[in-house]
C-alpha positions in Angstrom: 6.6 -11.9 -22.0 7.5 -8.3 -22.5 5.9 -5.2 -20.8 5.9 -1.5 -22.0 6.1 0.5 -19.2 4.4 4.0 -18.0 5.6 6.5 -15.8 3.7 8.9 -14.0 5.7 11.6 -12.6 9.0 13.3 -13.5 10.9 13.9 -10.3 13.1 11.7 -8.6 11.6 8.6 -7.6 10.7 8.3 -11.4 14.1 8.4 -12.5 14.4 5.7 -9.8 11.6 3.8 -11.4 13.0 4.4 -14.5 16.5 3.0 -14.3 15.0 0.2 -11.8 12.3 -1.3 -14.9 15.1 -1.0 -17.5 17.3 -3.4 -15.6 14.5 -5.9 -16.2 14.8 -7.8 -19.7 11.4 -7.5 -21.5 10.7 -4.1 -19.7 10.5 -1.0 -21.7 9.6 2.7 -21.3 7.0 3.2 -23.4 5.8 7.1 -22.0 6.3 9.5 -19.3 3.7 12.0 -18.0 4.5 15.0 -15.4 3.4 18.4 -15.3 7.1 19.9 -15.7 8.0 19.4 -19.6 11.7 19.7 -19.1 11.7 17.2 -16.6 9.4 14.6 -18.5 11.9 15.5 -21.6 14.8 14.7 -20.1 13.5 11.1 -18.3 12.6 10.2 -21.8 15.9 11.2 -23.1 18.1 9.2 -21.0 15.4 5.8 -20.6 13.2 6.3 -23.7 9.4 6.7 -24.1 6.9 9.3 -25.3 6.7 12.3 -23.0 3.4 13.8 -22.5 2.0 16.5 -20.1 -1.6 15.7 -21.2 -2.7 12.9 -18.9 -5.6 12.1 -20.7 -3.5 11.8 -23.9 -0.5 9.8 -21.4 -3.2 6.9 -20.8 -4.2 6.9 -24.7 -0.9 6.1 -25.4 -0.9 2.7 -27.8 1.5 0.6 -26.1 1.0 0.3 -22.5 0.6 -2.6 -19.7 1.6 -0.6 -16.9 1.8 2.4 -14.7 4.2 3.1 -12.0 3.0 6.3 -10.1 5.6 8.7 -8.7 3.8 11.9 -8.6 2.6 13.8 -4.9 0.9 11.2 -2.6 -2.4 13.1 -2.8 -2.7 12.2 -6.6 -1.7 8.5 -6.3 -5.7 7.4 -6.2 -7.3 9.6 -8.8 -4.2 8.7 -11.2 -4.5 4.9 -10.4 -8.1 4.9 -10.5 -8.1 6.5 -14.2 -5.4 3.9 -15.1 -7.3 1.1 -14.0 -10.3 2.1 -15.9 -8.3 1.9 -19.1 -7.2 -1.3 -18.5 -3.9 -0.5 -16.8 -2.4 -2.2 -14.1 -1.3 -0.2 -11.3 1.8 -0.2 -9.0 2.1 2.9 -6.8 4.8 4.7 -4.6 4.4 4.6 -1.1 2.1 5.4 0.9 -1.0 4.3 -1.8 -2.7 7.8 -1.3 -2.6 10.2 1.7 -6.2 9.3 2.9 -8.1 5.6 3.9 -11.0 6.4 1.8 -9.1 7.0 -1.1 -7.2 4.2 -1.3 -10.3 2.3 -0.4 -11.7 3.7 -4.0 -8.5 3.2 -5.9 -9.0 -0.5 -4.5 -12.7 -1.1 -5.2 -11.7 0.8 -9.0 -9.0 -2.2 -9.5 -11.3 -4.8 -8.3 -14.0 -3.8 -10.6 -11.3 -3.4 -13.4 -9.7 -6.4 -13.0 -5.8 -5.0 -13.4 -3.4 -5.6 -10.7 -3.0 -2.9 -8.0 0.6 -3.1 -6.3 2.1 -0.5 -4.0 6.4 0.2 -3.4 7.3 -0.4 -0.3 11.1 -2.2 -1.7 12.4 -2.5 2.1 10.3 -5.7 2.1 12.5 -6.7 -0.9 16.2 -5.9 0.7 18.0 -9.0 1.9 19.0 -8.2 5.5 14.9 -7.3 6.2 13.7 -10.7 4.6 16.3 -12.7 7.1 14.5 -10.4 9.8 11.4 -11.4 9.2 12.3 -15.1 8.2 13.5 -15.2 12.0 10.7 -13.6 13.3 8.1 -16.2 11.5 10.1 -19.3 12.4 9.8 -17.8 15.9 13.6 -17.9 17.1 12.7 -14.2 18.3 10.2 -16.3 21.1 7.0 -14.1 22.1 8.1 -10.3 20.9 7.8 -8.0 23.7 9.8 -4.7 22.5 10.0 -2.2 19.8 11.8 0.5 19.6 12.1 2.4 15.8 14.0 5.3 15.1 13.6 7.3 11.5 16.5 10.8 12.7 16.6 12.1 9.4 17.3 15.5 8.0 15.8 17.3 4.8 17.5 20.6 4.1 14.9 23.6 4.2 15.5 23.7 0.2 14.0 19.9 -0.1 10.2 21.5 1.4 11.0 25.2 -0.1 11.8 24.0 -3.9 9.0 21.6 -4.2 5.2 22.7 -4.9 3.8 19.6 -2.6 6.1 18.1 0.0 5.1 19.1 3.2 1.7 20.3 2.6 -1.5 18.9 3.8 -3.3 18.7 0.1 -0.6 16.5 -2.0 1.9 14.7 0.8 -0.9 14.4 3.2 1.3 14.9 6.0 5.5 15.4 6.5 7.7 13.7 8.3 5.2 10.7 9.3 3.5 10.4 6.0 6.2 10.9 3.8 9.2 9.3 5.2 8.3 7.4 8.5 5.6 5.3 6.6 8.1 2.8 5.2 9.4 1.8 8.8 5.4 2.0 9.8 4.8 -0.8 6.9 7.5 -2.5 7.9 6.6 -3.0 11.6 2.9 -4.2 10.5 5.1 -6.5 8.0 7.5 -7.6 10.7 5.0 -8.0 14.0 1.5 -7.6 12.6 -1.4 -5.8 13.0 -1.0 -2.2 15.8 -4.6 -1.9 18.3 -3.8 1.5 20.2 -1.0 4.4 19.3 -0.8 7.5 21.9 1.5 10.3 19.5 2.5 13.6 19.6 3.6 15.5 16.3 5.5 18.9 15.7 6.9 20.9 13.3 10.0 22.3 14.8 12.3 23.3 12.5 10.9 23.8 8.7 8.4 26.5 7.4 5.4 23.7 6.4 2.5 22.8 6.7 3.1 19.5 8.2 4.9 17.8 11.2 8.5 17.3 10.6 8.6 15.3 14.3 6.5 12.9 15.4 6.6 10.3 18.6 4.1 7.4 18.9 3.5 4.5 21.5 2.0 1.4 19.8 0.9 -1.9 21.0 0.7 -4.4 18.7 -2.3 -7.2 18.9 0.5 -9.9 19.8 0.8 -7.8 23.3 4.4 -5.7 22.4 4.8 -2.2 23.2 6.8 -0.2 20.8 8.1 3.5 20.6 8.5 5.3 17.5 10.2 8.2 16.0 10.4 10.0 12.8 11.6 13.0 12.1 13.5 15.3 9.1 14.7 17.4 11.7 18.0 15.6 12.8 20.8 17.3 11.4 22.7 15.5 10.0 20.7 12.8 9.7 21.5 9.4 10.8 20.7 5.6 9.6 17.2 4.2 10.6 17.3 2.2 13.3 14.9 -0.7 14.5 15.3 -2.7 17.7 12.8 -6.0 18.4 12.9 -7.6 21.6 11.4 -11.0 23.1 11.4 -13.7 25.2 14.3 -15.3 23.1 16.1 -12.1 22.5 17.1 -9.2 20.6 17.2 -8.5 16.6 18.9 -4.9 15.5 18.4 -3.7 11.8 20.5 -0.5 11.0 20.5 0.8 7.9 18.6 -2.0 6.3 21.4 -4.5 8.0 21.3 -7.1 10.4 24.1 -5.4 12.9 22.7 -7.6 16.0 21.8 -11.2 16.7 21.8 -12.1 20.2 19.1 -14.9 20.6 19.6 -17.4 23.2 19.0 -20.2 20.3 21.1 -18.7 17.2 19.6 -19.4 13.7 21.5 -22.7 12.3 22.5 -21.0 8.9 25.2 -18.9 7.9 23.6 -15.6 6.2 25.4 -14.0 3.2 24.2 -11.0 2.1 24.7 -7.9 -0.1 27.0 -5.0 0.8 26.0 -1.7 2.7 25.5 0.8 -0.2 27.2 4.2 1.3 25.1 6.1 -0.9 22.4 6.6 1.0 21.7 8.4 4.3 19.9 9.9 6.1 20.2 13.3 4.8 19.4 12.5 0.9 16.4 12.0 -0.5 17.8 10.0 -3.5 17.9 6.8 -4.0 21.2 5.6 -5.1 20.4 1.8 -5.5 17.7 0.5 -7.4 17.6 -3.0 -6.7 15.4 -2.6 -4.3 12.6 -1.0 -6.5 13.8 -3.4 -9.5 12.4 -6.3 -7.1 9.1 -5.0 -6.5 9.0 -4.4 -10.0 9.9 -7.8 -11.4 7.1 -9.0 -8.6 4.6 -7.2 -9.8 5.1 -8.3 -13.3 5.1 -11.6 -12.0 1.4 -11.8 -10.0 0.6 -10.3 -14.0 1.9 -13.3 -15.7 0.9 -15.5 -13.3 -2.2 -14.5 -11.6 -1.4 -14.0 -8.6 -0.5 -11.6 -5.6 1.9 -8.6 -5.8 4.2 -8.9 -2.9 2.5 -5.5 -1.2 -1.6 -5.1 -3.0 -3.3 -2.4 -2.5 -4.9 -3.6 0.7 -1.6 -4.8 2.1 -0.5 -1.1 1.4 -3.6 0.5 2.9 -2.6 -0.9 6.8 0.7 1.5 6.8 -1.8 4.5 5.9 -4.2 3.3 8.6 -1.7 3.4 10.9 -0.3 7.0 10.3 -4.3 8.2 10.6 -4.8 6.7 13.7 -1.0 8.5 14.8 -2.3 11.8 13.5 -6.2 11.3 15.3 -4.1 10.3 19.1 -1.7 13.3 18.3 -4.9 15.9 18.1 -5.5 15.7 21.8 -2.8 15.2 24.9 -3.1 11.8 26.3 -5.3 10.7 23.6 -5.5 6.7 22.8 -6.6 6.1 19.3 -7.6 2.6 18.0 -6.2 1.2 15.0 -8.1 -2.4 14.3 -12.0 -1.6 13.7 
């Protein structure tokens, strides 16, 4: 089966998209939309497709199965939502929208609609993080009892000051927390389940935004494990995420989407092989350098098309990772403040 492919958004997580769907025989660019012309221009250019910076005109475009959204995080509902009510499957960037109720529509829309509503959250796709959690499940980790998650990352004043949304409350819905913590939320909800309470505190210490570029939260997790968790694009010069999991059997360490430690009193029976570090990214970069990642949340959401069934992350899988950074951001408001995450 071949798909034709539409983008939605012209920056650099579209080029990622871009180069990520191409790799994929049967997959082809059929349009790009984004409000900068030169930019849309040039995505078409180098990965084909018919640019447009009429969005109403983009979703009338003749030959189209699906959208992948990469535009600001406040647009990623009313885009999908439009999408879905042409027929359009949808399969949105991280995090689904920068509000609960929004997503909750762009969810109820792709019900209604019928179309498949997937959202990119590709570290569930890298190798090392699927042994993780292959560990965790088969319970070699025993009863987890401690988390401790570390996102030190730096974003150059430039990365907020050239861009018209990142960093504001309207479009990224937040900063450091929202925009770049939210994968390693999504993937401790992935990893350990469902989060009841969160104490936080957020700041914005060293950028001129809107937004926190530090934030600091407690969790406990509905298993009974404590975590601590930090995020920040503050951390000159920026330094590889970090995740540290704790139980009664032992202690997992993921750095920089590797398995660096296994010390479990009973050691997994298997030998894992995996793929190589890529020293392209960092911390300090907000580029992604290897696709693969993105390519394999692709290919599964074409999949669940052909086949009926589940994307990998849905729109309500998405949605916990938001609900999570809402209920950090309602215990930040006041000192001291508990907020509850499981209704």
């Amino acid at each position: 089966m071949t798909f034709d492919i539409g983008l939605i958004g012209g920056g650099n997580i579209s080029e990622t998209h871009a180069r990520a769907a191409q790799a994929i025989p049967g997959v082809e660019i059929a349009a790009v939309y984004g409000s900068n012309s030169e930019k849309v221009r040039k995505l078409c250019s180098a990965h084909g497709g018919t640019p447009y910076t009429d969005f109403a005109a983009f979703l009338a475009h003749s030959r189209m199965d699906v959208v992948i959204i990469g535009s600001p995080s406040g647009l990623h509902a009313s885009q999908g939502m439009a999408a879905a009510k042409k027929g359009l499957h949808v399969l949105t960037e991280k995090p689904i929208d920068i509000s609960t109720s929004s997503a909750d529509e762009l969810i109820e829309t792709a019900d209604r609609a019928g179309v498949k509503l997937g959202v990119i959250f590709q570290d569930r796709m890298k190798p090392h993080i699927r042994q993780l959690k292959g560990w965790i499940d088969r319970g070699l980790l025993g009863k987890p009892l401690l988390v401790d998650a570390r996102v030190k990352w730096y974003r150059p004043p430039e990365y907020y000051a050239n861009s018209r949304w990142r960093g504001t409350l309207a479009l990224d819905g937040g900063g450091a927390l929202m925009n770049q913590g939210i994968h390693t939320i999504d993937l401790l909800l992935w990893l350990l389940g469902d989060v009841s309470r969160v104490q936080a505190r957020v700041a914005t210490q060293l950028h001129s935004i809107e937004s926190e570029d530090t934030a600091t939260a407690l969790l406990e997790f509905a298993n009974g494990a404590v975590g601590v968790f930090h995020a920040t694009t503050a951390a000159y010069p920026g330094y590889p995420r970090r995740v540290e999991i704790s139980g009664s059997e032992g202690t997992l360490v993921l750095e920089h989407d590797r398995i660096i430690a296994v010390d479990l009193r009973n050691a997994p029976p298997e030998d894992a092989k995996f793929a190589e570090r890529d020293e392209n990214q960092s911390g300090s970069s907000a580029v992604v350098s290897d696709f693969r990642g993105h390519q394999a949340v692709i290919e599964d959401f074409l999949c669940a098309i052909q086949k009926n069934t589940t994307p990998a992350c849905d729109g309500r899988e998405g949605r916990r990772s938001l609900a999570l950074v809402e209920a950090v951001y309602r215990a930040a408001r006041g000192p001291h403040k508990m907020a509850s995450v499981l209704t």
